[in-house]
mmCIF file of the N, C-alpha and C atoms, coordinates in Angstrom:
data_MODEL
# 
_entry.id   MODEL 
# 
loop_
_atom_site.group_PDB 
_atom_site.id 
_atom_site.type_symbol 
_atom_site.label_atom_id 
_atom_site.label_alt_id 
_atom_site.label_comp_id 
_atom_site.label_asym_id 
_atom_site.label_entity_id 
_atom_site.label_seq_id 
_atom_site.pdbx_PDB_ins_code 
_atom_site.Cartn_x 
_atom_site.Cartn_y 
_atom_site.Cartn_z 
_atom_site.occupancy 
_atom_site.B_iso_or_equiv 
_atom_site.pdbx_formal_charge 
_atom_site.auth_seq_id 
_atom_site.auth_comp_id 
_atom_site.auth_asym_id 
_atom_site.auth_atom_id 
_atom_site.pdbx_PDB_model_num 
ATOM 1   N N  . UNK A 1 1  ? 66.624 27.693 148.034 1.00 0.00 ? 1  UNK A N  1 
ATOM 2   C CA . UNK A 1 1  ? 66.036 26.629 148.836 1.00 0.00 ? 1  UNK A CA 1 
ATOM 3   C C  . UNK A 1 1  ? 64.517 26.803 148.852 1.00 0.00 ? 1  UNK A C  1 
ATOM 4   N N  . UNK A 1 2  ? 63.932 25.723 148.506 1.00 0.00 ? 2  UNK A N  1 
ATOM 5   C CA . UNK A 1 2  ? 62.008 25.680 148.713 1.00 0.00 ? 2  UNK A CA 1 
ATOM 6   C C  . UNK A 1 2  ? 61.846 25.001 149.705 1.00 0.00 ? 2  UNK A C  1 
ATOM 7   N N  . UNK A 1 3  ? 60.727 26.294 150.578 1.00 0.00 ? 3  UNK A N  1 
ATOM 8   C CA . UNK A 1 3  ? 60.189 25.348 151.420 1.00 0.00 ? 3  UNK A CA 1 
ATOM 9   C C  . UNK A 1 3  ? 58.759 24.949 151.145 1.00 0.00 ? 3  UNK A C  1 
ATOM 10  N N  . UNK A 1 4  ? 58.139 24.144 152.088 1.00 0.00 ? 4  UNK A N  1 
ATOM 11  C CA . UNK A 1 4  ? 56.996 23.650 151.871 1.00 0.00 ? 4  UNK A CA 1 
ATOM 12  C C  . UNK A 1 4  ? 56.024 24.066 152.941 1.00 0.00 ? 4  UNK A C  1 
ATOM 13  N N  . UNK A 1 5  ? 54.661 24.345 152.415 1.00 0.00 ? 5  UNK A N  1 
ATOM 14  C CA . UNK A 1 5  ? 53.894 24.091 153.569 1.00 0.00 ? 5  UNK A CA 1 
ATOM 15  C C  . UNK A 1 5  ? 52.622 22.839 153.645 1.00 0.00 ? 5  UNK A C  1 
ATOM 16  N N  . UNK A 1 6  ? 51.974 23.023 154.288 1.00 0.00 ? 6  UNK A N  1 
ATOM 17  C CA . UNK A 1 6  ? 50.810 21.596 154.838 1.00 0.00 ? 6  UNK A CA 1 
ATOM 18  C C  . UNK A 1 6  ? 49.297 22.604 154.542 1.00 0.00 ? 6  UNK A C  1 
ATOM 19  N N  . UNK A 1 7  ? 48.329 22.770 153.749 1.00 0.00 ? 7  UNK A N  1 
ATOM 20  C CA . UNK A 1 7  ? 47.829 23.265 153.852 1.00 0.00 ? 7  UNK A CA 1 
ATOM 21  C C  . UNK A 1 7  ? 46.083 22.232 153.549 1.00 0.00 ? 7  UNK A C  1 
ATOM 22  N N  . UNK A 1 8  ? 45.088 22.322 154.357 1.00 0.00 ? 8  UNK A N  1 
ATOM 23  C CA . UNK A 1 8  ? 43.678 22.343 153.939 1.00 0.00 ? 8  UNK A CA 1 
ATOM 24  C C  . UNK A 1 8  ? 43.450 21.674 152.514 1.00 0.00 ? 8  UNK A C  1 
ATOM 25  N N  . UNK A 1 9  ? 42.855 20.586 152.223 1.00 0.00 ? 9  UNK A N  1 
ATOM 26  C CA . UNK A 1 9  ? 42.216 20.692 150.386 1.00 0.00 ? 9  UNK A CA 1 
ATOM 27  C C  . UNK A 1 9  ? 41.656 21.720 150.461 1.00 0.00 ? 9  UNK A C  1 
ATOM 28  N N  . UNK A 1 10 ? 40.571 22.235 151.513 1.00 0.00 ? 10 UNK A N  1 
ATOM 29  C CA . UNK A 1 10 ? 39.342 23.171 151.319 1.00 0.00 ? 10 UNK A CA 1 
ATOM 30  C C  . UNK A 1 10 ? 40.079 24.497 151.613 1.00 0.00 ? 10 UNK A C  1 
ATOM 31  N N  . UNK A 1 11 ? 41.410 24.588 152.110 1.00 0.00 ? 11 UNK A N  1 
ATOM 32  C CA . UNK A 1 11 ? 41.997 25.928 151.576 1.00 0.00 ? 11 UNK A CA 1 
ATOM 33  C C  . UNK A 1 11 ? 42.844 25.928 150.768 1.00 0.00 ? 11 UNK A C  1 
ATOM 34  N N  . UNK A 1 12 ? 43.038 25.114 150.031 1.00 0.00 ? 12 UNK A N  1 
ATOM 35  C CA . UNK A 1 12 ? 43.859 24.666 148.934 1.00 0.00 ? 12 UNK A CA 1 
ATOM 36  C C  . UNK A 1 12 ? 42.879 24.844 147.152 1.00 0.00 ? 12 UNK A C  1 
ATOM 37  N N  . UNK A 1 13 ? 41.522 24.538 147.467 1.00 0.00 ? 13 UNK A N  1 
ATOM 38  C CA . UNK A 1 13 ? 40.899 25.367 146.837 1.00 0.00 ? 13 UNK A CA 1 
ATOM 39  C C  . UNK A 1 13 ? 40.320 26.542 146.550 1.00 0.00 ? 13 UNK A C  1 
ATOM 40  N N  . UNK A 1 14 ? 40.147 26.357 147.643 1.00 0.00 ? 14 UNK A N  1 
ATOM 41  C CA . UNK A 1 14 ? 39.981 28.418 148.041 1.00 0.00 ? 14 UNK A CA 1 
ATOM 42  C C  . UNK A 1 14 ? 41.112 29.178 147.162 1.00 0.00 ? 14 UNK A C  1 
ATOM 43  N N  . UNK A 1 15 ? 42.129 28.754 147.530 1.00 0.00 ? 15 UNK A N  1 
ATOM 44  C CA . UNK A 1 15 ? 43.453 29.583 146.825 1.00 0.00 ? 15 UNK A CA 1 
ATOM 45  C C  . UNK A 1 15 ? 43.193 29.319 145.057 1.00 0.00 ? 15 UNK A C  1 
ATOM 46  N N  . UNK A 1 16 ? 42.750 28.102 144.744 1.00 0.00 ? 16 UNK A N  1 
ATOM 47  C CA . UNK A 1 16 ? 42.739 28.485 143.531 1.00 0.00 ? 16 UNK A CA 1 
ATOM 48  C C  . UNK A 1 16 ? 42.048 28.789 142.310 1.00 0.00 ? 16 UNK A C  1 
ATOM 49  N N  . UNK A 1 17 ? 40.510 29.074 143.460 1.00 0.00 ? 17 UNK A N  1 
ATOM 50  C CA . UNK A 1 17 ? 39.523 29.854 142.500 1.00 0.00 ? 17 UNK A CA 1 
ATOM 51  C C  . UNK A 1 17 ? 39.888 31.057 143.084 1.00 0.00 ? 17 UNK A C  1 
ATOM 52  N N  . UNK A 1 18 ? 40.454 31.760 144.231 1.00 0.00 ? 18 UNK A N  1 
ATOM 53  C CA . UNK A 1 18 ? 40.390 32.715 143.729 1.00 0.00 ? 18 UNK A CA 1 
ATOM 54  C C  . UNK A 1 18 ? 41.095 33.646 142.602 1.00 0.00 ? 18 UNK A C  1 
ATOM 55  N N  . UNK A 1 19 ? 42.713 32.322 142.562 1.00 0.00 ? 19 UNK A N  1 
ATOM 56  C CA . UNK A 1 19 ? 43.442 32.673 141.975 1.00 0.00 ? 19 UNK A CA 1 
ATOM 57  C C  . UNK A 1 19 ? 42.432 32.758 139.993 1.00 0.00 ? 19 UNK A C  1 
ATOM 58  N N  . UNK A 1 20 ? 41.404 31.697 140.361 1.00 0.00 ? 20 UNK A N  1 
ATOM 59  C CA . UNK A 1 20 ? 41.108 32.182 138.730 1.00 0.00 ? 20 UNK A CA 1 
ATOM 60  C C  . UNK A 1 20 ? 40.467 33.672 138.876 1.00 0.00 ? 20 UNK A C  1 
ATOM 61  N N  . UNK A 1 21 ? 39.602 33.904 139.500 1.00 0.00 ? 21 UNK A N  1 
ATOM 62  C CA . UNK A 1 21 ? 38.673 34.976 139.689 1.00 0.00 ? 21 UNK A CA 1 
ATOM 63  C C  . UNK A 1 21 ? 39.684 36.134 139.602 1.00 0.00 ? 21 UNK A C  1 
ATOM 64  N N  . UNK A 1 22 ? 40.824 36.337 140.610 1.00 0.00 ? 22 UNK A N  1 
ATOM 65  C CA . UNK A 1 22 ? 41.926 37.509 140.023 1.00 0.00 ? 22 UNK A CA 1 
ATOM 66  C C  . UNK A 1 22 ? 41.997 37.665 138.551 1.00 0.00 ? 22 UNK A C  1 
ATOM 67  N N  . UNK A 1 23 ? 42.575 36.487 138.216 1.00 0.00 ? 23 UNK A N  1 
ATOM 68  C CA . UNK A 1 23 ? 42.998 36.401 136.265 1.00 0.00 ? 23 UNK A CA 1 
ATOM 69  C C  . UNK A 1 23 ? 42.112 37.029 135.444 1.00 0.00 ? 23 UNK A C  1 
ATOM 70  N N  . UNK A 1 24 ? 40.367 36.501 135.735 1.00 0.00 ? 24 UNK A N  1 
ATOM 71  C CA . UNK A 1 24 ? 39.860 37.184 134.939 1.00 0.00 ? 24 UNK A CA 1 
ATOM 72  C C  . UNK A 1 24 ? 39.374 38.641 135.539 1.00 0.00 ? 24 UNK A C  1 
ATOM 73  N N  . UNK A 1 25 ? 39.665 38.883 136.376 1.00 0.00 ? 25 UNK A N  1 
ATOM 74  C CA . UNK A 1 25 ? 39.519 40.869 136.938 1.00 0.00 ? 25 UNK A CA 1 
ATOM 75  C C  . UNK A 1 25 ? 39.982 41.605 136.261 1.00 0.00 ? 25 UNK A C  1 
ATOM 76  N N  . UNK A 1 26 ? 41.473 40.922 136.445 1.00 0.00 ? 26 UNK A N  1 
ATOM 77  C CA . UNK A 1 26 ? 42.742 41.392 135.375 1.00 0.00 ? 26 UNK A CA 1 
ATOM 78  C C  . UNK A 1 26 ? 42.668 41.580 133.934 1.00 0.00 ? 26 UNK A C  1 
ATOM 79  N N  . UNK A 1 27 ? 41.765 40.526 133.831 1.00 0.00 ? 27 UNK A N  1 
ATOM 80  C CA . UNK A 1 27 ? 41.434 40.363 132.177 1.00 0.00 ? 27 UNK A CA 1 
ATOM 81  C C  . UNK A 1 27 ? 40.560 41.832 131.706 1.00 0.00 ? 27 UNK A C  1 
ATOM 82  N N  . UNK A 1 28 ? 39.533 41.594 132.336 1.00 0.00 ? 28 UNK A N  1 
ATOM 83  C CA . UNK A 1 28 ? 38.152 42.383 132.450 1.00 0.00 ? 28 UNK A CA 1 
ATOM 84  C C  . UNK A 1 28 ? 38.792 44.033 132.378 1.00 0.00 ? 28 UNK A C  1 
ATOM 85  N N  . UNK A 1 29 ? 39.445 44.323 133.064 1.00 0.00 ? 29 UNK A N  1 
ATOM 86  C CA . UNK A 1 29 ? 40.032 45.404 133.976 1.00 0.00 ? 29 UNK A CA 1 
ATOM 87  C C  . UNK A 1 29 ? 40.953 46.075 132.377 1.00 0.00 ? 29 UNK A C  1 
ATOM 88  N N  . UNK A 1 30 ? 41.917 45.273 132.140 1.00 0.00 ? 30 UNK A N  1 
ATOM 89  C CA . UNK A 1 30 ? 42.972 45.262 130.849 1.00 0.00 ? 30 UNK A CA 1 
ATOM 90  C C  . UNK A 1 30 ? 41.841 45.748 129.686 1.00 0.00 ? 30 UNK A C  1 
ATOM 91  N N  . UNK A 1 31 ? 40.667 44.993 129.648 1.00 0.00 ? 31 UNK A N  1 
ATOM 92  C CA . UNK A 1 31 ? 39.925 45.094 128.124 1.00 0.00 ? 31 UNK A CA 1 
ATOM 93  C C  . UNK A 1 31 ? 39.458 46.617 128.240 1.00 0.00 ? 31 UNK A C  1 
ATOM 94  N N  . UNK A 1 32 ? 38.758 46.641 129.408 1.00 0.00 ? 32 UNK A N  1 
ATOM 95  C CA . UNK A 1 32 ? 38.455 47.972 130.020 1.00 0.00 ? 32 UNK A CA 1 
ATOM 96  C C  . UNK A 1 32 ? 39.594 49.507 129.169 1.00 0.00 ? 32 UNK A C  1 
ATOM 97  N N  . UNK A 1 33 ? 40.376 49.208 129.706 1.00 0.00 ? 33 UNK A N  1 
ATOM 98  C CA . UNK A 1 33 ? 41.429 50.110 129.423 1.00 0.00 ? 33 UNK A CA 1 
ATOM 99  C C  . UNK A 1 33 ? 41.390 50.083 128.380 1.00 0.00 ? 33 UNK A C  1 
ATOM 100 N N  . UNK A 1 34 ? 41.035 49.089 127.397 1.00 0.00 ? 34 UNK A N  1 
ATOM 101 C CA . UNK A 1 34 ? 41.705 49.423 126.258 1.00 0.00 ? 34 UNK A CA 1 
ATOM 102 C C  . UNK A 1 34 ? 40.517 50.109 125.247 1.00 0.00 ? 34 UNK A C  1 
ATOM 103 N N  . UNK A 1 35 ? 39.804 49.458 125.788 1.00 0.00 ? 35 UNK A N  1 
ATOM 104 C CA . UNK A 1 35 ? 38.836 50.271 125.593 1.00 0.00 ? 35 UNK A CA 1 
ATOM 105 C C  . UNK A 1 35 ? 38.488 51.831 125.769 1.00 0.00 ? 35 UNK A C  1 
ATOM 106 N N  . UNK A 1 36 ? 38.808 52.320 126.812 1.00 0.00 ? 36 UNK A N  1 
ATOM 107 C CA . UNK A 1 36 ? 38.667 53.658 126.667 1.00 0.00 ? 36 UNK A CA 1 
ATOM 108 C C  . UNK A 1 36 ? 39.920 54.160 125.830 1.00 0.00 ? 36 UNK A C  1 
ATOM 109 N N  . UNK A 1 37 ? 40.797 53.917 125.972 1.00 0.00 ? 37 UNK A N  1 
ATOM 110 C CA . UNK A 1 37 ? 42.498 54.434 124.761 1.00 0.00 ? 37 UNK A CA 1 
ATOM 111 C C  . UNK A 1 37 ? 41.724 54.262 123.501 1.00 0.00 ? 37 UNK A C  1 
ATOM 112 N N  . UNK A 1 38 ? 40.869 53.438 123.078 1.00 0.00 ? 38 UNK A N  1 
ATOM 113 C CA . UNK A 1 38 ? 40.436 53.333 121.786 1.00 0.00 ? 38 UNK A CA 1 
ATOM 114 C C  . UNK A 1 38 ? 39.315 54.040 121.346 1.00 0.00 ? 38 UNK A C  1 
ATOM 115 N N  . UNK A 1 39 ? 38.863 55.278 122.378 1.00 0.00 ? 39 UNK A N  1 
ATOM 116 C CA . UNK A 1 39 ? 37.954 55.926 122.438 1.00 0.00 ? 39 UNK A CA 1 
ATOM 117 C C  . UNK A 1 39 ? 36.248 55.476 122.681 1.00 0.00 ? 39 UNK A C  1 
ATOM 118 N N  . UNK A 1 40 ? 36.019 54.009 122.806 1.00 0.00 ? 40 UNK A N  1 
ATOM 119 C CA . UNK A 1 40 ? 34.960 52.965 122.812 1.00 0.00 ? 40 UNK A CA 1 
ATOM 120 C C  . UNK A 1 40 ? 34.078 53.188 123.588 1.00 0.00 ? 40 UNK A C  1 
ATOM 121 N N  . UNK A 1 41 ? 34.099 53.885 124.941 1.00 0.00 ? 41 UNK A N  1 
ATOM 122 C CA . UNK A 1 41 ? 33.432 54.667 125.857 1.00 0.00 ? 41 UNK A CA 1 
ATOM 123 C C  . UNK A 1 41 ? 32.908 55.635 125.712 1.00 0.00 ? 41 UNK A C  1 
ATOM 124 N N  . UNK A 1 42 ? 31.702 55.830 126.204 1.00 0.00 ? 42 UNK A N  1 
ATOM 125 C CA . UNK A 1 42 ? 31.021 57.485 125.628 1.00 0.00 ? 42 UNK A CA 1 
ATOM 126 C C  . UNK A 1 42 ? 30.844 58.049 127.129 1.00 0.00 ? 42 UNK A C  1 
ATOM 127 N N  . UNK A 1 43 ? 31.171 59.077 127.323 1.00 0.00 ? 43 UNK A N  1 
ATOM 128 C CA . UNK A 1 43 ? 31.233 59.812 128.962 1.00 0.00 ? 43 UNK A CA 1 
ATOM 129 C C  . UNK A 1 43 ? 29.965 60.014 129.515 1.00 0.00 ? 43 UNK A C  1 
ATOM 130 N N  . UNK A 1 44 ? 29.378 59.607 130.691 1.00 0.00 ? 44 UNK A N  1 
ATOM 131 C CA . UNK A 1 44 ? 28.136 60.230 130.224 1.00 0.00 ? 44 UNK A CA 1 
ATOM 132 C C  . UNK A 1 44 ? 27.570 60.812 131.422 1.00 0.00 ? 44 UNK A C  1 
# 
């Protein structure tokens, strides 16, 4: 069963920049990693 809620446009956008801004953290965050596994980082 779905329920619904009533929410704000202006928190209705809120929710979905931040939802982009997460995605690319995630993104950022992921490249990161792979980056150091690939040795690409120098310690310093």
């Amino acid at each position: 069963m779905n329920e619904t809620v009533t929410i704000s446009k202006r928190e209705y956008d809120d929710l979905k920049r931040f939802e982009k801004v997460d995605k690319e953290l995630l993104q950022d965050i992921a490249h990161g990693i792979k980056d150091i596994l690939e040795g690409k980082i120098k310690e310093i």
